[in-house]
C-alpha positions as CSV (number, residue, x, y, z in Angstrom):
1,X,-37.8,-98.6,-159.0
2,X,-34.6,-100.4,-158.0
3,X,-33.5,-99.7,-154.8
4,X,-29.7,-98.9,-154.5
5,X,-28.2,-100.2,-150.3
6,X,-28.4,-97.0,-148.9
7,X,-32.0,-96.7,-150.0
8,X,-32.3,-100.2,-148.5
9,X,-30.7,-99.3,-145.0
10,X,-32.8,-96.2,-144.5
11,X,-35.9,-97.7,-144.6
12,X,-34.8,-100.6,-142.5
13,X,-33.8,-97.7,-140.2
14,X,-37.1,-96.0,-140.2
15,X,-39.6,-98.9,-140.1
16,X,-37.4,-101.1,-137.8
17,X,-37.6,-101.7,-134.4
18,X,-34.6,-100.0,-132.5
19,X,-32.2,-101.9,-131.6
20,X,-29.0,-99.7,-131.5
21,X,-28.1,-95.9,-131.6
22,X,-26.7,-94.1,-134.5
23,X,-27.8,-96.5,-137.4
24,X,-24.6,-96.9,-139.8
25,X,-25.0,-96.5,-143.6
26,X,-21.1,-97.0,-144.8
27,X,-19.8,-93.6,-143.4
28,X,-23.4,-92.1,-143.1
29,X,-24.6,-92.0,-139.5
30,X,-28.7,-91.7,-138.9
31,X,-28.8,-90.6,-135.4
32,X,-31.7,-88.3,-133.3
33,X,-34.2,-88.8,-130.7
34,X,-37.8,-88.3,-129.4
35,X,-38.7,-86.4,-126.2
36,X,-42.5,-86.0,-125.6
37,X,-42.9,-84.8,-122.3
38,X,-45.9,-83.9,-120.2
39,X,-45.3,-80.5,-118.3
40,X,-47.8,-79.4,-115.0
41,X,-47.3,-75.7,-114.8
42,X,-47.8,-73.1,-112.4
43,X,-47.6,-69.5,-112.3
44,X,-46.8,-67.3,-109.7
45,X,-46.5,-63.8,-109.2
46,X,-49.3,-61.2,-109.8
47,X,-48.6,-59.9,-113.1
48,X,-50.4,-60.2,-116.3
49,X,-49.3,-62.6,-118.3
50,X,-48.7,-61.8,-121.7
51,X,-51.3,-63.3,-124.4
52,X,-54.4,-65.9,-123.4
53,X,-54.8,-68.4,-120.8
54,X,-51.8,-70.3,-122.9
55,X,-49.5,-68.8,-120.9
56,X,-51.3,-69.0,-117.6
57,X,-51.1,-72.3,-115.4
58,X,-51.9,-75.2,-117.0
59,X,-51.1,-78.8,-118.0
60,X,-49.6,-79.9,-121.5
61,X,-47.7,-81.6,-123.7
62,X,-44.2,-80.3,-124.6
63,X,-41.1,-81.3,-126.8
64,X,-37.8,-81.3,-125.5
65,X,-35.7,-80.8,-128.2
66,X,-36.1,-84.0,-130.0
67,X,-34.0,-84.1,-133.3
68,X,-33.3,-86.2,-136.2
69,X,-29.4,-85.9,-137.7
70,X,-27.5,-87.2,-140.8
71,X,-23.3,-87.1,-140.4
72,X,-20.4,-88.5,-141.9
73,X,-16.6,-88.6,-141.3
74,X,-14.5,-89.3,-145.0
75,X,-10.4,-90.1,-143.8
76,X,-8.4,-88.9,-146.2
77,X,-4.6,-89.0,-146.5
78,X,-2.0,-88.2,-144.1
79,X,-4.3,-88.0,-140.9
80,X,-7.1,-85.8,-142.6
81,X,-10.7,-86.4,-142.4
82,X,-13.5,-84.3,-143.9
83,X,-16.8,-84.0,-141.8
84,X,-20.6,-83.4,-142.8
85,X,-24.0,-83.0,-140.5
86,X,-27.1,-82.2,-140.9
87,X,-29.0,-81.8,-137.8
88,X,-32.7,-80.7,-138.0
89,X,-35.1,-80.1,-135.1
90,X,-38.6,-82.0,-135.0
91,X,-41.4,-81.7,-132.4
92,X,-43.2,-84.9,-130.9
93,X,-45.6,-82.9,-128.9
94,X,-46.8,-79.1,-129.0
95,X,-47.0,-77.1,-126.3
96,X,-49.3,-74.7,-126.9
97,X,-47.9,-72.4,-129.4
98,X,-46.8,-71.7,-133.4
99,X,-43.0,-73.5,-132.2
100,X,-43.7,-76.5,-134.2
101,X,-44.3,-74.8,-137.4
102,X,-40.8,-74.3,-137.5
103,X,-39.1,-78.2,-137.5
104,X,-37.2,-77.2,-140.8
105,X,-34.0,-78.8,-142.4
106,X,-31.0,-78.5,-140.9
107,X,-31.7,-76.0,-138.5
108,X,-29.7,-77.4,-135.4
109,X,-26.0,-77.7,-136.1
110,X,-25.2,-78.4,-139.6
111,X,-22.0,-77.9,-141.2
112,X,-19.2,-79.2,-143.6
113,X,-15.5,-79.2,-141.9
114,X,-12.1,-80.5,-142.3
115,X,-9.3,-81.5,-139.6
116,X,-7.0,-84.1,-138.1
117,X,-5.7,-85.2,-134.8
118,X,-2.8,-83.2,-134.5
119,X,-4.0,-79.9,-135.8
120,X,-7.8,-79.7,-134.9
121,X,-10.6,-78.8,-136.7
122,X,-12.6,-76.4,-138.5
123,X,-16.4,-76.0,-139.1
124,X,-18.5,-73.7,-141.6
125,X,-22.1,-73.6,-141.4
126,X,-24.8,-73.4,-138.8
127,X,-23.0,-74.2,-135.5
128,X,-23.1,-73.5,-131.1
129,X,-20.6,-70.0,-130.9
130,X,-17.3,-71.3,-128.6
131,X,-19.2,-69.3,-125.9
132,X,-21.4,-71.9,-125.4
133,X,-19.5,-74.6,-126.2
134,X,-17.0,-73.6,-123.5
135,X,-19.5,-74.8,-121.1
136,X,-18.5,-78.4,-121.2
137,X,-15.0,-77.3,-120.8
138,X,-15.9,-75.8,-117.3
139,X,-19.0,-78.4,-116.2
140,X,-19.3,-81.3,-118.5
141,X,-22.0,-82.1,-116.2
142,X,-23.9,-78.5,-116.4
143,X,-23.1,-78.4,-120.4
144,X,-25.6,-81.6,-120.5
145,X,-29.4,-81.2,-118.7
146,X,-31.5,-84.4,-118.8
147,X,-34.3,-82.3,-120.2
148,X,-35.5,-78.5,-121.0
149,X,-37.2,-78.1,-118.2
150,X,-33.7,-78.4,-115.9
151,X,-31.7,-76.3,-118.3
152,X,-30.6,-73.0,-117.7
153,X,-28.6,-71.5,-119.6
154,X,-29.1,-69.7,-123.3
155,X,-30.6,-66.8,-124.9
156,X,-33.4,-66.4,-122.6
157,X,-32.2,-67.8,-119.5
158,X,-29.7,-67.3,-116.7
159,X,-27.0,-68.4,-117.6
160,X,-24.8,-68.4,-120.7
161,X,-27.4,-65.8,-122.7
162,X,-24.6,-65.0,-125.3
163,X,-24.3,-68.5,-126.3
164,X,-26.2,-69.6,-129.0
165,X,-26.2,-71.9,-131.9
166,X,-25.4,-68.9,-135.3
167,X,-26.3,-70.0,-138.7
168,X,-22.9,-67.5,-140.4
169,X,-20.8,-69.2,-137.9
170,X,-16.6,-70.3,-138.8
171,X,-15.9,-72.6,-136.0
172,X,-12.0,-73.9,-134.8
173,X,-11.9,-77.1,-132.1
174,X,-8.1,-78.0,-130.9
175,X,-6.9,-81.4,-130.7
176,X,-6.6,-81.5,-126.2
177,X,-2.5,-81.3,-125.7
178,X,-1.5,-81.9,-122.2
179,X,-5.1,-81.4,-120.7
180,X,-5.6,-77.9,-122.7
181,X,-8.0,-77.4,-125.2
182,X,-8.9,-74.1,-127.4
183,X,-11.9,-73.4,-128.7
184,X,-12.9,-70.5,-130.8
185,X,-15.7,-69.2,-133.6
186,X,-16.5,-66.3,-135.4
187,X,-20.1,-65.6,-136.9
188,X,-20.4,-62.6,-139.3
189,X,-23.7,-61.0,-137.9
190,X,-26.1,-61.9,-140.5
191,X,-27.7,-64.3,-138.9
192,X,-28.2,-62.0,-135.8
193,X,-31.1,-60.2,-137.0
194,X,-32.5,-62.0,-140.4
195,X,-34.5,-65.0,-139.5
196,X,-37.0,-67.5,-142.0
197,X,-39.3,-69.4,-140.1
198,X,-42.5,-70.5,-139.8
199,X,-44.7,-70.4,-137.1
200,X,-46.6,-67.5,-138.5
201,X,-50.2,-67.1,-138.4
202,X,-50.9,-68.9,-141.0
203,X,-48.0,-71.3,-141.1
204,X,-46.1,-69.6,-143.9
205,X,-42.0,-68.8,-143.7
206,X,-41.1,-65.3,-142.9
207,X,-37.9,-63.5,-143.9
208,X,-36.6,-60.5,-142.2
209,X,-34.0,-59.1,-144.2
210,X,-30.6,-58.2,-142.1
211,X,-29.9,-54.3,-141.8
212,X,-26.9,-54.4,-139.7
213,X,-24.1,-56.9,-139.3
214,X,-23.3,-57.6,-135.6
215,X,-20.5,-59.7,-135.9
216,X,-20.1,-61.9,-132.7
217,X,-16.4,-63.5,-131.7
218,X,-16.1,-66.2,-129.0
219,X,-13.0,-67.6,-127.3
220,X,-12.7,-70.7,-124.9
221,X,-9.7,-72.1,-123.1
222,X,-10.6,-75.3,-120.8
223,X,-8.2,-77.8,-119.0
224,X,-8.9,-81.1,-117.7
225,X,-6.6,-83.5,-115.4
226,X,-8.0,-86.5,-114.0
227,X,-11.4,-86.0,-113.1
228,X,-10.8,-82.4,-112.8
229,X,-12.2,-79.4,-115.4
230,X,-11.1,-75.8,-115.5
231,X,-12.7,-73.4,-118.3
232,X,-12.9,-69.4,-119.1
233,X,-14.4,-68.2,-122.0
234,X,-15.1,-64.9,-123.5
235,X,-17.5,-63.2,-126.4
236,X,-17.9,-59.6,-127.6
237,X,-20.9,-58.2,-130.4
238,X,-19.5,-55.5,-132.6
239,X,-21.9,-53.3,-133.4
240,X,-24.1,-53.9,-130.7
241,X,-25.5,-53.0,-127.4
242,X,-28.4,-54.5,-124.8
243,X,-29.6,-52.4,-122.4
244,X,-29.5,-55.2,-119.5
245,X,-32.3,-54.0,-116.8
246,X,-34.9,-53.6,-120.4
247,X,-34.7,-56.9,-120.6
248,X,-34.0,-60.4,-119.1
249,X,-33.4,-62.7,-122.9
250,X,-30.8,-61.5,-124.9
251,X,-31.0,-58.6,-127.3
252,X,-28.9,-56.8,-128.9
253,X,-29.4,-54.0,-131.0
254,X,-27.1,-51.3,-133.1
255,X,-27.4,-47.8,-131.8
256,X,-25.3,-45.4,-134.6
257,X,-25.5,-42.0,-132.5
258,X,-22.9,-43.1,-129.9
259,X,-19.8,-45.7,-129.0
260,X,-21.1,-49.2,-127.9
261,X,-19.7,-52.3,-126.2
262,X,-21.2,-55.8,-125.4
263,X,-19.1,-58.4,-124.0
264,X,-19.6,-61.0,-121.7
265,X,-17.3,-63.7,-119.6
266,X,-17.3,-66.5,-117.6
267,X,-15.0,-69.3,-115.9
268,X,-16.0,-72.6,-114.0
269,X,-14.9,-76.0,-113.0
270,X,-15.9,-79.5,-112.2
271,X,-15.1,-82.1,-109.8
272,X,-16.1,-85.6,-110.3
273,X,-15.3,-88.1,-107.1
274,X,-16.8,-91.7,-106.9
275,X,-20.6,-91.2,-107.8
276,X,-20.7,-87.7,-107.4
277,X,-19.8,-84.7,-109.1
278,X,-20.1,-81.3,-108.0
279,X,-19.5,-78.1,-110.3
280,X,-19.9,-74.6,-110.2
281,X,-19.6,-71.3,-113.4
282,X,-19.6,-67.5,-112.6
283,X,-20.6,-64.7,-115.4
284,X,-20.5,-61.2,-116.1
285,X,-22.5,-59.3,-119.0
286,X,-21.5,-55.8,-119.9
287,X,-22.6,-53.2,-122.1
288,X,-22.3,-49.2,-122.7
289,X,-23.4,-47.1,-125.3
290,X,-22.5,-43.2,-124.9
291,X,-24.3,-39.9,-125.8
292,X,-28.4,-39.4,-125.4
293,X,-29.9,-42.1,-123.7
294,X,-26.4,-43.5,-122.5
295,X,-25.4,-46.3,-120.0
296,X,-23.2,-48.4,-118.9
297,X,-24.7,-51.6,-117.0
298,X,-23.1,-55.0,-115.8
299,X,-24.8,-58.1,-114.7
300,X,-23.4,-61.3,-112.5
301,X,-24.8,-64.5,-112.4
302,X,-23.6,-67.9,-110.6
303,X,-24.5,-71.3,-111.5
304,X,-23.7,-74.5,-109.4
305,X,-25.0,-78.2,-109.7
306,X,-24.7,-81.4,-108.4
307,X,-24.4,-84.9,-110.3
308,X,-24.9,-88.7,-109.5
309,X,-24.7,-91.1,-111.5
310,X,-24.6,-95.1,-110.7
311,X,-25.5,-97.4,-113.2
312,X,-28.7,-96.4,-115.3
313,X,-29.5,-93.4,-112.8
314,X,-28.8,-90.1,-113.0
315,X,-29.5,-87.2,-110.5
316,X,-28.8,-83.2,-110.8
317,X,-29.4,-80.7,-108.7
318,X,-29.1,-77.7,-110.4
319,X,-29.2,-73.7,-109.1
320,X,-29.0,-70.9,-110.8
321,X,-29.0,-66.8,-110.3
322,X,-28.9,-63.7,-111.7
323,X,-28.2,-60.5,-109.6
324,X,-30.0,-57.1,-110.2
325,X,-28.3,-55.4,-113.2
326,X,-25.8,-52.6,-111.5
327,X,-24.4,-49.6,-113.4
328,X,-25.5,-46.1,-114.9
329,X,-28.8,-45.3,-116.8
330,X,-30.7,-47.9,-114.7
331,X,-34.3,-46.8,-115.0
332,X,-35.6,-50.9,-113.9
333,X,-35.0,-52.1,-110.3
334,X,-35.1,-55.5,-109.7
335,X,-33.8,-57.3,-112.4
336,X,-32.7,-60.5,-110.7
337,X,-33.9,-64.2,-110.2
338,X,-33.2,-68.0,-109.4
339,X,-34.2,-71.4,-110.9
340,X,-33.7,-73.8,-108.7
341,X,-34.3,-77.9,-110.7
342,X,-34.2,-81.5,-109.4
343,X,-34.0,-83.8,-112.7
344,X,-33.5,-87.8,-112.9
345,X,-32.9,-90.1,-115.5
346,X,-33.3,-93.7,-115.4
347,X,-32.3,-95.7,-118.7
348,X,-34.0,-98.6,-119.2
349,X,-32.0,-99.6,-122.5
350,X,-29.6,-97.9,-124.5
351,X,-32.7,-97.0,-126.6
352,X,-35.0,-95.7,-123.7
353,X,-35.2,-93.2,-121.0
354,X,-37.6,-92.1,-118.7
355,X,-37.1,-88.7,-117.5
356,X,-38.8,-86.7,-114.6
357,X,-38.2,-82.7,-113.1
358,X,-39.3,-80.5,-110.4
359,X,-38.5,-77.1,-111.5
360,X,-39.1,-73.3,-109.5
361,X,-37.9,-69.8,-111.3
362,X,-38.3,-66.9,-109.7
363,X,-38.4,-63.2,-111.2
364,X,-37.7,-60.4,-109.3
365,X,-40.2,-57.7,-110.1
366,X,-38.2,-56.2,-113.6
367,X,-37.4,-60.3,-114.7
368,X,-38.8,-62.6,-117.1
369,X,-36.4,-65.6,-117.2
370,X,-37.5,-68.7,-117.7
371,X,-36.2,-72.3,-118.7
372,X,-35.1,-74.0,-121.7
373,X,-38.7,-75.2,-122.5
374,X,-39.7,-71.8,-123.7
375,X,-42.7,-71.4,-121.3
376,X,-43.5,-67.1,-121.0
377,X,-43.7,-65.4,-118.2
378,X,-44.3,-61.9,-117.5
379,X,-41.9,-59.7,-115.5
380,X,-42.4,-60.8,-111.8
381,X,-43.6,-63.8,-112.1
382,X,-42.5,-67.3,-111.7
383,X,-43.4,-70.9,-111.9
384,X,-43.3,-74.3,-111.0
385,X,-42.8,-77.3,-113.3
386,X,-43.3,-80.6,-113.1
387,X,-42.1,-82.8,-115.8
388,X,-42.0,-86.3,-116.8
389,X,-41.2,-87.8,-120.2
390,X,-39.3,-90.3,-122.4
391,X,-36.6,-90.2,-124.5
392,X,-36.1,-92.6,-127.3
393,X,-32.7,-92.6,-129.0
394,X,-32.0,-93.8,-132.2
């Protein structure tokens, strides 16, 4: 078989040593990375914990959202350029459950776009809603944990639950103009309740088919001066509401015998001075439905964190908590909680990091947060993780 150069440059890329990051193939970039970590978890708390002694205190070997991605960027005339990713989640290390059954193609943010420098752009495909995004508007530094086990914010955790990476998502980025930047997406609810996956029993794709389109829209406005950020953002579900105190990871459902609302905001900032950087977000979650069974519930949550970085060290201190859900048709008490994370990162190349954690949650009698690793905890109980890994970047 004759082998064409891009054929050529790919092996070279796999069976190589690495040397650099993001190997380039013309306009092709090969980028990802591999995070095996080894996790020492402890439960606390009193309740049962869902399922078998997996869940329970133990010791194991976890992934932390290691990844391999394809991208290009074409120029065209007059300032255009057309973009391209594929961006596909692999596991180097299971952790106990079906999770690596599902490292399929192009599940992590893959899209096809078009924009320029002066009037942004725009992205169609699988992508992070602006709600999320907005994060590194507010706190570059909180927007970017040195592992899973630090992170806390996304579906099923403090922070940031209506933020999540859609796969029916049409995305707009604005070139930054005087410090301000806009971001905004709009997913078409699809994707919110129609999932194939594997991680089934037997290790065979499941497809749920979508009854009701939730369309989610997302908003971000950030500013940055200096070594000064400022963000707000804001999302709403049509079609959609979540009961907050019924549960702790984001759900929303479409109730048809009454009016619903879900929305959700929140604004932050960062400060960055010398080696330090100190940064702080605030949230608020609401949603009502009217007629039998009716409510109408809030929740607040605050996040704050502290950076260092000097040379090929990095430090965070991170805290976050959510307060008990307040409102009408509150039939759970205690619904609130803390994680409270210590993470480093030392790079020893370009290539290689070593990465260690010291992680507590704790559930309030009605809570089941957790962090970004995944790890399930019953309501009222908590945990302590230690963590230490490596991260290889190519």
């Amino acid at each position: 078989m004759k082998k064409t150069p891009l054929t050529l440059a790919v092996i070279s890329a796999l069976v190589a040593p690495p040397v650099f990051a993001d190997v380039e193939v013309g306009p092709l970039t090969i980028f990802g990375h591999l995070q095996p970590t080894l996790e020492l978890v402890t439960v606390t708390g009193t309740a049962t914990q869902a399922g078998t002694n997996s869940n329970n205190s133990q010791s194991r070997l976890n992934d932390n959202g290691s990844s391999l991605g394809f991208k290009g960027k074409y120029d065209l005339e007059g300032g255009v350029f057309a973009l391209a990713q594929i961006d596909s989640r692999i596991f180097a290390g299971n952790g106990g459950n079906t999770s690596d059954d599902k490292a399929e193609f192009g599940t992590r943010n893959t899209f096809a776009g078009i924009g320029s420098a002066t009037m942004g752009t725009l992205r169609m495909g699988r992508y992070d809603n602006a709600y999320k995004l907005a994060r590194r508007q507010m706190s570059p530094t909180m927007a970017s944990p040195l592992n899973d086990a630090i992170s806390d914010y996304n579906a099923g955790q403090i922070l940031t639950r209506m933020g999540n990476r859609l796969g029916d998502v049409v995305a707009y980025e604005s070139p930054v103009m005087g410090g301000v930047s806009v971001l905004a997406s709009c997913n078409f609810g699809k994707d919110a309740t129609n999932s194939i996956s594997g991680g089934s029993a037997n290790n065979t794709a499941v497809n749920t088919v979508a009854t009701t389109t939730m369309p989610q829209l997302a908003l971000g406005l950030g500013y940055a001066v200096g070594n000064f950020n400022v963000g707000v953002s804001y999302t709403k579900v049509g079609n959609a509401n979540w009961k907050l105190d019924s549960s702790s990871s984001a759900k929303a459902v479409n109730t048809t015998t009454g009016e619903q609302k879900l929305e959700s905001y929140q604004i932050g900032g960062e400060y960055r001075f010398g080696h330090f950087s100190i940064g702080a977000t605030s949230e608020r979650v609401s949603s009502s439905l009217t007629g039998v069974g009716g409510f109408d519930q809030t929740q607040d949550s605050v996040g704050l964190i502290g950076g260092y970085v000097d040379g090929p060290l990095e430090v965070q201190l991170r805290f976050a908590q959510a307060y008990d859900v307040s409102g009408t048709g509150v039939t759970n008490a205690d619904t609130g909680a803390t994680q409270t994370s210590l993470g480093a990162e030392y790079k020893m190349s370009k290539n290689l990091s070593l990465v260690g954690s010291v992680t507590n949650v704790n559930n309030a009698r009605s809570a089941s947060y957790t962090s970004y690793t995944g790890f399930p905890l019953a309501k009222g109980n908590g945990m302590n993780m230690v963590s230490l890994g490596i991260n290889v970047r190519f």
